[in-house]
N, C-alpha and C positions, 0 to 999 in steps of 0.2 A: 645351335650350340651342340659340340659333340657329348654324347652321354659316355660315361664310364666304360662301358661293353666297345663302345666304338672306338674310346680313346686307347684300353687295352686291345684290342684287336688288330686293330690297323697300325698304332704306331711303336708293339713293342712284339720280344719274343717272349714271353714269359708264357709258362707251364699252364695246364690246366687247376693246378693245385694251389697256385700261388694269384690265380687271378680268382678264384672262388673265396680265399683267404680277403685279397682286398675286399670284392664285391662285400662281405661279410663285414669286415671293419665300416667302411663308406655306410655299411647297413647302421649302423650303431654308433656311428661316431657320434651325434649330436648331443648321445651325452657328456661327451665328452667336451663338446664345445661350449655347451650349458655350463659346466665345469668351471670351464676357464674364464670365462664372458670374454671368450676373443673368438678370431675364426681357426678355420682349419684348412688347409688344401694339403692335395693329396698327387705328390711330384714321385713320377716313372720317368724309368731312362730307355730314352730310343738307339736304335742300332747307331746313331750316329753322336754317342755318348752328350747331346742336349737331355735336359729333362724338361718334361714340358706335365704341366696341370692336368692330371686325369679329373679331379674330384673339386670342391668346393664346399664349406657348410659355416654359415652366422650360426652366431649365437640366439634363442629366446630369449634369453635373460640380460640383456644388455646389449647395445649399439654394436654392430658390426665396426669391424676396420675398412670393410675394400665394398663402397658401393655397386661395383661392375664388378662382374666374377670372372673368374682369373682360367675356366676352365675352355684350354685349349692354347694354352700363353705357354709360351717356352720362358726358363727362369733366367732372369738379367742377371747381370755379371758381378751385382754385389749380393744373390741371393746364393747365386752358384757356387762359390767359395762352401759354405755354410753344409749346404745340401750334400757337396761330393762328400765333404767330412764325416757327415755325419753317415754316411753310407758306407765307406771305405774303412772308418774307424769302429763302425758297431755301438758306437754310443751317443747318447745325447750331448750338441752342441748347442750353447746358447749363442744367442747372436754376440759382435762384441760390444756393441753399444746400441743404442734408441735408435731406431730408425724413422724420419720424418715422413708420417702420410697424410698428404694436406698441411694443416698447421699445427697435428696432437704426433708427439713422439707415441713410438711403435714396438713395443720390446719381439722379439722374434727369437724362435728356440727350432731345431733340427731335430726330429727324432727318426731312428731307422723301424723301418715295419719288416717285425722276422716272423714268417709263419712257424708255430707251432710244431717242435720235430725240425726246424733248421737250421742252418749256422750261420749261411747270408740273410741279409737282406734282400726284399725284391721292391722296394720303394724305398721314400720317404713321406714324412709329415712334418710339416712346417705351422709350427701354433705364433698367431701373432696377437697379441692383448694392448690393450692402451698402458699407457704411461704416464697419464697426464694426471690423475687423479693426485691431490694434495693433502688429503682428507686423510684420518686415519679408518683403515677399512674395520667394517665391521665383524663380529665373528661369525655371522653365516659367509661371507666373503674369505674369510680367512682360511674354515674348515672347509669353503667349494672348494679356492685353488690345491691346498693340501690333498684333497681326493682327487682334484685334475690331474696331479704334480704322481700320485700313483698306479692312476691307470698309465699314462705316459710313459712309466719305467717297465708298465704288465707289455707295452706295444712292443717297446724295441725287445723286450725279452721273448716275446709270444705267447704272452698268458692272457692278452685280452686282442681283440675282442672273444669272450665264451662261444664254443658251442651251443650253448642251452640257456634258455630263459629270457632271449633277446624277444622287443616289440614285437607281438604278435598282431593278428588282424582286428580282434574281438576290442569295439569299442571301450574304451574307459584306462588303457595301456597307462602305468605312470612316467610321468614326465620327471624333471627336474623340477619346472616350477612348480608343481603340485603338492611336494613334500620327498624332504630328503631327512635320511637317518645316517649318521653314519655310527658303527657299531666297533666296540673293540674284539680283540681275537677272542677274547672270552664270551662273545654273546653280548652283551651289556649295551645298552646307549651310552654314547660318549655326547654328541649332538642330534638335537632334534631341532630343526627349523620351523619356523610358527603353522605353517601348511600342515605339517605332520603331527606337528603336537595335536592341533586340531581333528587331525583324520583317524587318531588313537583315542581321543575324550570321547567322540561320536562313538565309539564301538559301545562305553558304556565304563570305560578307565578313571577314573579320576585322578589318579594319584600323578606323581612328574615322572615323567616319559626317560627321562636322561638320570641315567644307572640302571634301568628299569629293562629287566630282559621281556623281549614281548611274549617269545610262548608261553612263559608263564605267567603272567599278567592278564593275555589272552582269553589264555584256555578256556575259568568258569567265564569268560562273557559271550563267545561268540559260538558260532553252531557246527559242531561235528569238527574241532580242529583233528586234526588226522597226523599219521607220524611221518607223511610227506611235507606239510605245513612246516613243522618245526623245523626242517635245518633251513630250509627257507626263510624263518621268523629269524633264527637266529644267524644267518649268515653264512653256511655254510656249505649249500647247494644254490649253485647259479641258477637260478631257476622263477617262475614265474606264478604268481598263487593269487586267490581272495579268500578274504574271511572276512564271514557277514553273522551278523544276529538280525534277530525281527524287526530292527528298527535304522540299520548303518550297512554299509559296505564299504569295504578298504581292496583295493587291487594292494599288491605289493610284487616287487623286482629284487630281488637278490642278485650282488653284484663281489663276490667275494674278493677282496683285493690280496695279494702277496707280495713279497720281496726274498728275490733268490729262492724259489721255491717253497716257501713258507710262509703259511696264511699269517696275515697280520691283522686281521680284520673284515668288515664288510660295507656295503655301500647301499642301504635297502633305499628303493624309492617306491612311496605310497602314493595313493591319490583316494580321497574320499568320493566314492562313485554311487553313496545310496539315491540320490536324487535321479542321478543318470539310471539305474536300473529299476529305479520305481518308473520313470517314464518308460522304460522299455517293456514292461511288464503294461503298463497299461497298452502298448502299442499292441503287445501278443491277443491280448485282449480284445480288441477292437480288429485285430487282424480274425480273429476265430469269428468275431459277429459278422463282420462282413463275409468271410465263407460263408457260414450258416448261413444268411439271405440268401446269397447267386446260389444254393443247394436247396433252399426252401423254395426259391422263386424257379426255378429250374425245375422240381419236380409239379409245381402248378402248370406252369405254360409244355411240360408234357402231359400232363392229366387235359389240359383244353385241346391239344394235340390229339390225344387218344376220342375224347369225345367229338373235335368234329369229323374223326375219321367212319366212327361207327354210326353217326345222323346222318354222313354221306351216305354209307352200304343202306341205310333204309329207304333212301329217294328213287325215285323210276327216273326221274328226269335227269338225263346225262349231264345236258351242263348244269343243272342246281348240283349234281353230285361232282363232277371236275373243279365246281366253285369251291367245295370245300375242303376239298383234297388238295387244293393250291393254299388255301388257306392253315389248314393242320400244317403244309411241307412249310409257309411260314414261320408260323408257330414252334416249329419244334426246329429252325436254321438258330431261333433268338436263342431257346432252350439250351443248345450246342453251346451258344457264346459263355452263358452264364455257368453249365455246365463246367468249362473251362476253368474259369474264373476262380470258379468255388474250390478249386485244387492248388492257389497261388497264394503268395503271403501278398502282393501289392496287387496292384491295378491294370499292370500291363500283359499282353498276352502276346506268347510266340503264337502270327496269326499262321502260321505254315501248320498247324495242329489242327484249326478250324477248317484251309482248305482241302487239306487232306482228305477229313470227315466227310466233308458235304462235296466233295467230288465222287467220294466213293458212294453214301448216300444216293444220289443223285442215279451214279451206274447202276445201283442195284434194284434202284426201282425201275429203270429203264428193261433190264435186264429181266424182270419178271414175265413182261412180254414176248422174250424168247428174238430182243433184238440184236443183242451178242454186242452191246456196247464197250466199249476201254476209254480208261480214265489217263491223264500221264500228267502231273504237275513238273514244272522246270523253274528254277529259279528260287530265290526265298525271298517270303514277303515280310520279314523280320519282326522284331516287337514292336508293337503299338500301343497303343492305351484303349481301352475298352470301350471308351466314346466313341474313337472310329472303328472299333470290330465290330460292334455289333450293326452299323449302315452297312459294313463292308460285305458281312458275310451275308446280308442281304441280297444284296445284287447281284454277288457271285454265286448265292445261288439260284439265284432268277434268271442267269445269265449261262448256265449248267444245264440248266432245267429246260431253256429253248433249244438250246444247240441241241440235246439228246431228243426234243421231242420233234424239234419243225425243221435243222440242220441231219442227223442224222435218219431218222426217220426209222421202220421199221428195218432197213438193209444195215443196221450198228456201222461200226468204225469208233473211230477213236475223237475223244476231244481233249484236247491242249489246254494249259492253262499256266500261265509263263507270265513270272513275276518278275519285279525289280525295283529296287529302293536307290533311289539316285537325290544327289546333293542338290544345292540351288543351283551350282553351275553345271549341274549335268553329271559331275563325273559319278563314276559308281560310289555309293554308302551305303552300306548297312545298315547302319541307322542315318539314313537320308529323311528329311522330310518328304518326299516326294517320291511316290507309289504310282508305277506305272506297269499298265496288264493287260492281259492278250487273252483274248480266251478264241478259238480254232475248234470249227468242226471240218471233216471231210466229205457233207452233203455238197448237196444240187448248186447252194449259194443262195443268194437272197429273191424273195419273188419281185415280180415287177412291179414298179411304184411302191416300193416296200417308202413308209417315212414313219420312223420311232413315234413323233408324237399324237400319231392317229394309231395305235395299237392297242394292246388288250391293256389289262390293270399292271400283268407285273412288267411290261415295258414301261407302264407310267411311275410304276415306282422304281424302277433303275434307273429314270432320268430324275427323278426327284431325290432319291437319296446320292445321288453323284455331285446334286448339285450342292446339297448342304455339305459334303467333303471338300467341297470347293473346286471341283473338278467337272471333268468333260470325256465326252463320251461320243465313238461314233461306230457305226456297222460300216463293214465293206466287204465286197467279194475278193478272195483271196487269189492271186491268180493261181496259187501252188493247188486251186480245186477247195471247195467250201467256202464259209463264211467268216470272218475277223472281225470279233469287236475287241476297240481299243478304248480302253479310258484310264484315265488318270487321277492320283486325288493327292492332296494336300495336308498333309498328318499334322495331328498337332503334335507339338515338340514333349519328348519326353519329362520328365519333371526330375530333377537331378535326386541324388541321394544327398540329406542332410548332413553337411558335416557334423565333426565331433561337437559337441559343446563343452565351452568352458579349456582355457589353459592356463588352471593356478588363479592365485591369488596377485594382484597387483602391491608393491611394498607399499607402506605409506610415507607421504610425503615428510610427516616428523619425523620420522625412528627409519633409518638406512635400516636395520636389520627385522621393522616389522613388516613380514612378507617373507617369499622366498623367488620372487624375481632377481632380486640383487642388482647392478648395477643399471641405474637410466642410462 
């Protein structure tokens, strides 16, 4: 399915100014469709005067109209009547009668989309809602459509969607269903929906929400409201806020509605998010302890480091002293990982930081010697989880550690080490499960009758920690001159990020208007 970028790119001419205006409504419409509990599509004219579906968005708060979405559909010849009009005439058409989808009538309405500063139009939006409902609606239904029915008139005019104050990234954004205010030109609550009345008592309010100007109301309960807060509380900077005391928190959205250039009002939507930022707070928490350990445990296994380097310098006996100079260079490959670790808020590590390290590590102990060794990393071994860093950066550098001492030897040169993260089927991924690597020196090559599992300890632990990665491993002579080992491992899958939690409150089944879902 074509996205929005693709649908404007490829099948129209429009400006750079007028497709950053849609991308910007498409950003924002949901509230809009929340609004209305219908849907929305979003119909551009191609060079060949069809209009065909850039965009598509249901409703949260009630049953979509169009199961299969419509983007990439050129508009059939009972919608197109409708669409040309409403583009050619500047103003909103309704449809002229119910339209049947399935077996529920379909009401449908034409609105033109004029950016801001212009006098055409460069689209349309086509709102379709059900019709079938018999019931009398209730008044949070009543004040949605009324707010839909305004922004609607801000589109074809170009006062919505805002510059400012639209969904940002930062967890807890309010929604529709969460709590809607809607406010008169004076400040004042005119409605408040059960979600909101609620998300204002939490602050520590008691009194009734509806007449009830919030920054005043506000002000002695919550912490530090500021003279940015207030035209936000009261509606009149589009704009995006919270205000919290020691026991609640409220997001809030400021949505200032107009007509013919004159504020009439505003459209505030809340959401009660103390619960969401007490768990976030405890997450910071728990993120600081876990640094402190990998920084606590990191300067232990380099204090054992440092100590078996100096019980080495006291031994006569070269290999008891080689033993634990192999040892400490273990010890302080882990030290690296945890190192790392203890600088991240989660678990996973760019392991390209750790080869870096312990290649260079590696050259410069080589280089003491006076072998004139180089290091050259290629490729990236991208993020993984710290359960496979810490085997990994083992081997690679036990696997560092040969190439410089029994591939290179006293004449230096250079050693390779050339990574790659590939999919199940092979092709290239970045985040692939599957880790595949080279490590290349430019010595003699391997000696005769060389076999891995008759070698010293750390070939026995590079074929032991390969195999708990799930992986394999082999040495070869290279013909380009030196030696190639190749192996491969099996990463475990990364662990996604948690979605948001929580969208609103479900109405209840007695009372159509308790909640702020609005239509099943």
């Amino acid at each position: 399915m074509p996205t929005l970028a693709d649908v404007l790119d490829e099948q129209t001419g429009l400006d750079d100014a007028a497709t950053e205006w849609l991308h910007d409504l498409v950003g924002d419409w949901q509230l809009l469709s929340d609004l209305s509990f219908g849907d929305l599509v979003l119909w551009v004219r191609r060079p060949d005067e069809q209009w065909v579906a850039a965009a598509h968005v249901r409703p949260t708060t009630g049953v979509g109209i169009f199961v299969d979405d419509l983007v990439g559909r050129v508009a059939d010849h009972e919608r197109l009547p409708m669409i040309q009009q409403a583009f050619t005439e500047r103003r909103l058409v309704p449809g002229g009668h119910p339209v049947w989808h399935g077996d529920a009538p379909v009401r449908e309405e034409a609105i033109p989309v004029r950016p801001r500063g212009a006098t055409q139009p460069v689209a349309v939006v086509t709102r379709h809602t059900s019709h079938a409902s018999m019931r009398t609606p209730s008044r949070l239904e009543v004040t949605y459509l009324a707010t839909a029915d305004a922004l609607v008139r801000m589109i074809a005019t170009g006062a919505f969607p805002t510059q400012a104050g639209q969904t940002g990234r930062r967890r807890g954004a309010p929604r529709v269903g969460d709590g809607v205010l809607r406010l008169g030109s004076d400040g004042a609550v005119l409605y408040a929906s059960p979600n909101a009345v609620s998300a204002v008592h939490r602050l520590g309010y008691t009194g009734a929400v509806v007449g009830a100007r919030l920054a005043e109301v506000l002000a002695p309960l919550v912490d530090g409201l500021d003279e940015e807060q207030v035209p936000v509380l009261s509606g009149q900077l589009p704009w995006a806020t919270e205000v919290r005391n020691r026991g609640a928190s409220m997001t809030v959205r400021s949505i200032p509605l107009s007509e013919a250039g004159r504020r009439t009002g505003a459209v505030l939507l809340v959401r009660d998010v103390g619960e969401l930022r007490r768990r976030e707070r405890e997450l910071l928490t728990k993120d600081a302890t876990i640094r402190e350990i990998h920084h606590r445990v990191k300067n232990n296994l380099q204090a054992v480091a440092a100590v078996l380097r100096l019980q080495g310098r006291r031994l006569a006996d070269p290999m008891a002293r080689a033993a634990l100079d192999d040892a400490g260079r273990r010890v302080a490959t882990i030290a690296l990982v945890h190192d790392t670790l203890s600088h991240r808020l989660d678990d996973t590590i760019d392991f390209g930081l750790i080869a870096q390290r312990g290649l260079q590590a590696a050259i410069d102990v080589a280089n003491r010697s006076d072998a004139r060794a180089r290091g050259r990393l290629r490729g990236a071994f991208g993020q993984m989880r710290s359960d496979d860093a810490t085997p990994l950066a083992m081997v690679l550098a036990e696997l560092v550690q040969n190439a410089v001492e029994h591939g290179l030897g006293e004449d230096g040169g250079v050693v390779e080490v050339e990574a790659r993260r590939l999919a199940a089927d092979g092709s290239p991924d970045p985040a692939g499960e599957r880790l595949e690597v080279e490590v290349r020196d430019g010595g003699p090559g391997l000696p005769a009758g060389f076999e891995p599992g008759q070698g010293g300890l750390g070939l026995r632990i590079v074929l032991s920690l390969v195999d708990d990665l799930g992986g394999e491993i082999a040495w070869a002579d290279d013909p380009a001159g030196g030696t190639v080992v190749r192996f491969h491992a099996r990463l475990r899958p990364m662990e996604p990020l948690d979605p948001e939690d929580g969208a609103g409150e479900a109405p209840s089944d007695d009372d159509p208007d308790d909640g702020d879902r609005g239509r099943a």
